[in-house]
C-alpha positions in Angstrom: -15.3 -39.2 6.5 -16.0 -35.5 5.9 -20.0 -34.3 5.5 -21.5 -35.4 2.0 -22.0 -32.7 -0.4 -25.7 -31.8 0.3 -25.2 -32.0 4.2 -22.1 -29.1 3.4 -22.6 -25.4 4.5 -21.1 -23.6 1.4 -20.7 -20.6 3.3 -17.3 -22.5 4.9 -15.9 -23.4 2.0 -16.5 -19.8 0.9 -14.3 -18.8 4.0 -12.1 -21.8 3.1 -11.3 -20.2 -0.4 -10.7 -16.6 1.0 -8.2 -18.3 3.7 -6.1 -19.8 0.4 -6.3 -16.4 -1.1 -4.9 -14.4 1.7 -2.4 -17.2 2.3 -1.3 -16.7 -1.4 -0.9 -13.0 -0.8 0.8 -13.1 1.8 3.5 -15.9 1.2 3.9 -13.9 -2.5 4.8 -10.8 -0.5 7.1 -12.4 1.8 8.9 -14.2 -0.8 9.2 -11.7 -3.0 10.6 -9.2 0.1 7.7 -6.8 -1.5 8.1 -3.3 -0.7 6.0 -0.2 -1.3 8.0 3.1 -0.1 5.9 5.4 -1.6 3.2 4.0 -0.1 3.3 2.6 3.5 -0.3 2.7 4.2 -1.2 0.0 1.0 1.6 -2.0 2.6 0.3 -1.9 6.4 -2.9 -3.2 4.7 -1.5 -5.9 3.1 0.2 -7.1 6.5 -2.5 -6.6 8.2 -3.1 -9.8 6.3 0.3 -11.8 7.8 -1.3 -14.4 10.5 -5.0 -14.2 9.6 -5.8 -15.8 6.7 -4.0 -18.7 8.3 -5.6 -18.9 11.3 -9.0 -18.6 9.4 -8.1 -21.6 8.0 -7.1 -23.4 11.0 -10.6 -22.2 12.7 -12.5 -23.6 10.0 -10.7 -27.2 10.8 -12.1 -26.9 13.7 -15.1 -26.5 12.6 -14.9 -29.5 10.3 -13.8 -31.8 13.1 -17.4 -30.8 15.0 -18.9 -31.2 11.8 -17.5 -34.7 11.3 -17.9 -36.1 15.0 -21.4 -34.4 15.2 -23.8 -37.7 14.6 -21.4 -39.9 17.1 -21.8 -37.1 19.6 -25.6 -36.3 19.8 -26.0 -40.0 19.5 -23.9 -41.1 22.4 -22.0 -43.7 20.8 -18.9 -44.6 21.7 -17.6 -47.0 19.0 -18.6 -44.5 16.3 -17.0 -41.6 17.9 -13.9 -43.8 18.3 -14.1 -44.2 14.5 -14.2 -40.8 13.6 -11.3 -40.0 16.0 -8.9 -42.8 14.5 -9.7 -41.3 10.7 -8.9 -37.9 12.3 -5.8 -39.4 13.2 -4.5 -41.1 10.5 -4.9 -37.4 8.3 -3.6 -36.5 11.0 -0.6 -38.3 10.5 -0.7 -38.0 6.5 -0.9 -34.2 6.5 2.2 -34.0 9.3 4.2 -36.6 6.9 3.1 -34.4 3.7 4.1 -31.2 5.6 7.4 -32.6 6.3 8.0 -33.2 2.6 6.8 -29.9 1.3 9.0 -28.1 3.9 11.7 -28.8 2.1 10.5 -26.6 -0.8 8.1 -24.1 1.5 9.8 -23.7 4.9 6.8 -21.7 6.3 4.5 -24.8 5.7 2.1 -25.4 8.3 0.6 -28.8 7.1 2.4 -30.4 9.4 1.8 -27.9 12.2 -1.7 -28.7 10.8 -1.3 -32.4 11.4 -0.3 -32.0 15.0 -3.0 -29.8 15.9 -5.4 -32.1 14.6 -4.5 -34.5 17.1 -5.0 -32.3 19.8 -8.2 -31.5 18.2 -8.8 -35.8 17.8 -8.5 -36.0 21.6 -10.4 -33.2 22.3 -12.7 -34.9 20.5 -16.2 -35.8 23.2 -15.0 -32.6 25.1 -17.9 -30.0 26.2 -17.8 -26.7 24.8 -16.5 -25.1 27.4 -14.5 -27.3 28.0 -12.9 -26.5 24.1 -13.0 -22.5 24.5 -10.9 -23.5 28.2 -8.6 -25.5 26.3 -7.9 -23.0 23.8 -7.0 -20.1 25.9 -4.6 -22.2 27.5 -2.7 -22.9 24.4 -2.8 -19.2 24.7 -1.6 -18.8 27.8 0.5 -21.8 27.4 2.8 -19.7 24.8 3.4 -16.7 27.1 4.7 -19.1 29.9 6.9 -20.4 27.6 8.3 -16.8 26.5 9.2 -16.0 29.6 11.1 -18.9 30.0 12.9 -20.0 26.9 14.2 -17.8 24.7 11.7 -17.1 21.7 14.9 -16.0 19.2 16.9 -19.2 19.2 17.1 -20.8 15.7 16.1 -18.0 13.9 18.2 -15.7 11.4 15.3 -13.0 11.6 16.9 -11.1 8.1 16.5 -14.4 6.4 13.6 -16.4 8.2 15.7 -19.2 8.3 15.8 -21.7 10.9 19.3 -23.3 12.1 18.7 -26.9 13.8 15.2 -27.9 12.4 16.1 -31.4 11.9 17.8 -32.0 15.3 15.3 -33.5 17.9 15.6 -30.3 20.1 15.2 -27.8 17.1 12.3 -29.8 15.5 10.5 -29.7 19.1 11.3 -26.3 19.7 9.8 -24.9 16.8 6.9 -27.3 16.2 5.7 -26.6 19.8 7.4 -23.1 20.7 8.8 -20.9 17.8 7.8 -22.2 14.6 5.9 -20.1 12.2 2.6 -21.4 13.5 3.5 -23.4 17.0 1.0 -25.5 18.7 1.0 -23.2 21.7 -1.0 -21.1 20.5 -1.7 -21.9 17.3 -3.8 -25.2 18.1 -6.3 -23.1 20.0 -7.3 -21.7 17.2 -8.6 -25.4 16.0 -9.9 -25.9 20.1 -11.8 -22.5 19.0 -12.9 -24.1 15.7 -14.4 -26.9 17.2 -16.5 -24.7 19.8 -18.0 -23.0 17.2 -18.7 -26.2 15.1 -21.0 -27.0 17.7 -23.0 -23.8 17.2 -26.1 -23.8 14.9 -24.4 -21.7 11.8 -28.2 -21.8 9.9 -29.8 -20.3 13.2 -29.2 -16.2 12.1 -29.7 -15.6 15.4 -26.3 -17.5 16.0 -24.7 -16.2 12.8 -25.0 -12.8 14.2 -23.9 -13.3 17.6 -20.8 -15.6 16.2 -20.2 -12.1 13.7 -21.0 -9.0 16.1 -19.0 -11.4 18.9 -16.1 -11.9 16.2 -15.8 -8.2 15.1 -15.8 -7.2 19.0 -12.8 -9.0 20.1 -10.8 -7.8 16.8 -11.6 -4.3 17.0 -11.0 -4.5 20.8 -7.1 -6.4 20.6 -6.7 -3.5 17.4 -7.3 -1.4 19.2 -5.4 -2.0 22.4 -2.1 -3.0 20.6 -2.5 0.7 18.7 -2.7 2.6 21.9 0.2 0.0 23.2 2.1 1.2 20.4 1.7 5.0 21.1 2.8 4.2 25.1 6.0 2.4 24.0 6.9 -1.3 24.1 6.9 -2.6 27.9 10.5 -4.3 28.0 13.0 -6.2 25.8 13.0 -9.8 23.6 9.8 -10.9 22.8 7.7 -8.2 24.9 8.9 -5.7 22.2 6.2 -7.1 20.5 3.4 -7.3 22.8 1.7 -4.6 20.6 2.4 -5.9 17.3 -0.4 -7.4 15.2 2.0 -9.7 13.8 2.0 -13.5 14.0 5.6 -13.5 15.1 5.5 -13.8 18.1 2.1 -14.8 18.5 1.2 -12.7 21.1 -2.1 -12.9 22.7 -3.4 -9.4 21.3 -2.5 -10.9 18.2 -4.3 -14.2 18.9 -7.4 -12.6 20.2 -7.3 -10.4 17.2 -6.9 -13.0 14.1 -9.8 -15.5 16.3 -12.3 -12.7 16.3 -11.9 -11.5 12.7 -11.9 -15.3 11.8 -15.4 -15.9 13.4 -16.3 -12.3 11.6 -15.2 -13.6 8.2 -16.5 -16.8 8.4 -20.1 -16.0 10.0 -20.1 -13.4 7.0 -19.3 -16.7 4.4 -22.3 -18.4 6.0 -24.2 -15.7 5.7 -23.6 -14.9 2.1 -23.7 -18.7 1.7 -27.6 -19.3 2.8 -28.4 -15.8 1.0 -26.5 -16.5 -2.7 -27.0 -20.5 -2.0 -27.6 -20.9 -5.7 -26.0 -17.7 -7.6 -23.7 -18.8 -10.4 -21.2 -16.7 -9.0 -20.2 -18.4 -5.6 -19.8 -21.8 -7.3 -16.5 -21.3 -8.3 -15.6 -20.1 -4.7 -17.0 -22.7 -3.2 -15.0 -24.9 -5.3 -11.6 -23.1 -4.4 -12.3 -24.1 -0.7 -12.9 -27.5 -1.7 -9.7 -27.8 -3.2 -7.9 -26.1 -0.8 -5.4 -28.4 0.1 -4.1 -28.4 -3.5 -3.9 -25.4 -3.9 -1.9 -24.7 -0.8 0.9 -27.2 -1.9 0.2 -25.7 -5.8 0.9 -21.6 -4.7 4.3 -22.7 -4.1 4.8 -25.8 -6.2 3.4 -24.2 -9.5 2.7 -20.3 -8.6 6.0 -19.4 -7.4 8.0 -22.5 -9.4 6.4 -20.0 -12.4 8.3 -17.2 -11.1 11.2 -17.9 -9.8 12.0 -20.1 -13.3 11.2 -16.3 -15.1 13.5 -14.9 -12.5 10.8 -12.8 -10.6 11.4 -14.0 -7.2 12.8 -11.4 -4.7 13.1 -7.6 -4.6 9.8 -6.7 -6.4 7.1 -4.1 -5.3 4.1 -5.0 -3.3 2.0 -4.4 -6.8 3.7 -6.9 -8.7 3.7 -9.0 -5.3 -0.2 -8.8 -5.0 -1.1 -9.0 -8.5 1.0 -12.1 -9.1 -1.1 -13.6 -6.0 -4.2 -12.3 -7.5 -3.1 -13.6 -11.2 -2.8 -17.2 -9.4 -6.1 -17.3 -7.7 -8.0 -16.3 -10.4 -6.2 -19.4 -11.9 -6.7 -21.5 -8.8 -10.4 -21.0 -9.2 -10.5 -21.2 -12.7 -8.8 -24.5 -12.3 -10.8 -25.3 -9.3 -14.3 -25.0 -10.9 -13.2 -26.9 -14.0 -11.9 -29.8 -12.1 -14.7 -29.9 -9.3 -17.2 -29.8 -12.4 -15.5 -33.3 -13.3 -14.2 -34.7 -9.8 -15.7 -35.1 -6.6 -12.2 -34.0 -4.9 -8.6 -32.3 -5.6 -5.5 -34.6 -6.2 -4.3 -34.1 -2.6 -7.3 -34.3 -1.0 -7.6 -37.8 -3.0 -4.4 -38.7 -2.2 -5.1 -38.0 1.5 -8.9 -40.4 1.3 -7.0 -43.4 -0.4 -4.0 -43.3 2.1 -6.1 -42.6 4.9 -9.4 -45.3 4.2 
């Protein structure tokens, strides 16, 4: 279903690996409640973090699905296309099952956020370009029209991050849609995105740099803006407190605007480095990590933070023991990662997933 080996552009699952990373950094810090308070600046680095590396990795799903659906397309054939679009949905449907499972142990899983999006992304499936980059600044827009009409707080326990009425059918479609930690409005246009980019030439240079300087543009822009924002004051009360923040809660559009464009920056950057460093012995084990990145999502919290909270070093802990931890597990993760991909064509999830979904 996915693009065979020799037909894969490394430089995305080079981008796929540094999405796990910052993911793993990030969920370490919140977990932990890291704090540095003799040094604010190294934390507004690290949250500068918070909302990016995820999106990254939804973008680069988006990217796969184009990938995927490309020979159908070009060719004009309707039965394959239709093919491609029910395996989309039945991972679809496996990833949104799985997510539901894991957030029992990970409340801020987005698997089956994941899930949900890919169905979007499934039907969006034949749609023209344009039509994709449309779609997915109406998700944008979609989320603002729904701040200003339902109230962006309910379920939450902000101190805690905890979410009262998940499993009721109003709570569950409140936050999978609305308020979650990564709602389909907007988060879903980050896969439309994804998709529009898939269908650009990522070996043209020419492309590679546009997709980069175009990338780096928009995030410097929204960066800016929501720092000059922040000087002026915030505009009103509830969730436009937060129109300035760079924060994925609420997912503001200066915040969506900003983790898009530094996601095509990063991952123009991995294809780069990708067709330059095709071969170094280096990148291998990188490449692997993004390979395997679905197992190592589930295995950050499963294994990585089991680990610690069984030695009693969840919660309270400085940003430097919050980091290195994360960075202590990745360097497992790609240990683990190149060892296994030396062996096995994919990770145990990502097996899972092709057996359940054939």
């Amino acid at each position: 279903m996915w693009p065979s080996m020799k037909q894969r552009i490394v430089g995305f699952d080079l981008a796929r690996a540094l999405a796990v990373i910052g993911m793993v950094i990030v969920n370490f810090k919140v977990v932990m409640h890291a704090s540095a308070p003799d040094a604010p600046w190294w934390l507004a680095i690290f949250d500068a973090l918070d909302g990016r590396a995820s999106a990254l990795f939804v973008i680069l799903a988006g990217v796969g699905l184009s990938l995927l659906s490309k020979r159908a397309r070009e060719a004009g054939d309707p039965a394959a296309l239709r093919a491609d679009r029910t395996g989309i949905l039945k991972r679809a449907a496996f990833l949104f099952v799985a997510g539901l499972l894991y957030v029992q142990v990970w409340p801020a899983d987005i698997l089956h956020y994941y899930g949900a999006y890919m169905v979007i992304g499934a039907l969006a499936l034949s749609w023209r370009t344009g039509a994709l980059v449309g779609a997915a600044l109406a998700m944008m827009a979609g989320f603002v029209v729904l701040a200003a009409t339902l109230d962006y707080g309910a379920g939450w326990n902000w101190e805690t991050l905890a979410y009262a009425g998940f499993w009721t059918p109003a709570g569950f479609l409140r936050n999978l849609f609305f308020n979650g930690f990564h709602p389909v409005f907007p988060w879903a246009g980050f896969l439309l995105l994804g998709m529009a980019l898939g269908r650009a030439d990522m070996q043209s240079r020419t492309v590679l740099y546009r997709v980069f300087i175009g990338g780096l543009v928009m995030g410097i822009a929204a960066e800016l803006t929501m720092a000059i924002g922040a000087l002026l004051g915030a505009p009103g009360s509830g969730v436009w407190m937060h129109l300035w923040s760079s924060g994925p809660l609420p997912p503001l559009p200066l915040y969506w605007i900003a983790a898009a464009g530094d996601a095509m920056a990063v991952m123009a950057a991995c294809v780069w480095i990708g067709q330059r460093w095709h071969d170094a012995r280096w990148l291998a084990p990188l490449v692997h990590t993004g390979q395997l990145a679905l197992t190592l999502y589930i295995a950050h919290v499963v294994i990585g933070m089991g680990v610690l909270e069984a030695l009693g070093l969840l919660g309270g802990r400085t940003l430097a023991f919050a980091v290195g931890s994360a960075l202590v597990f990745s360097a497992g993760a790609l240990l683990c990662a190149h060892l296994w991909r030396r062996r096995f064509a994919l990770g145990p999830v990502e097996w899972l997933m092709r057996r359940c979904t054939a």
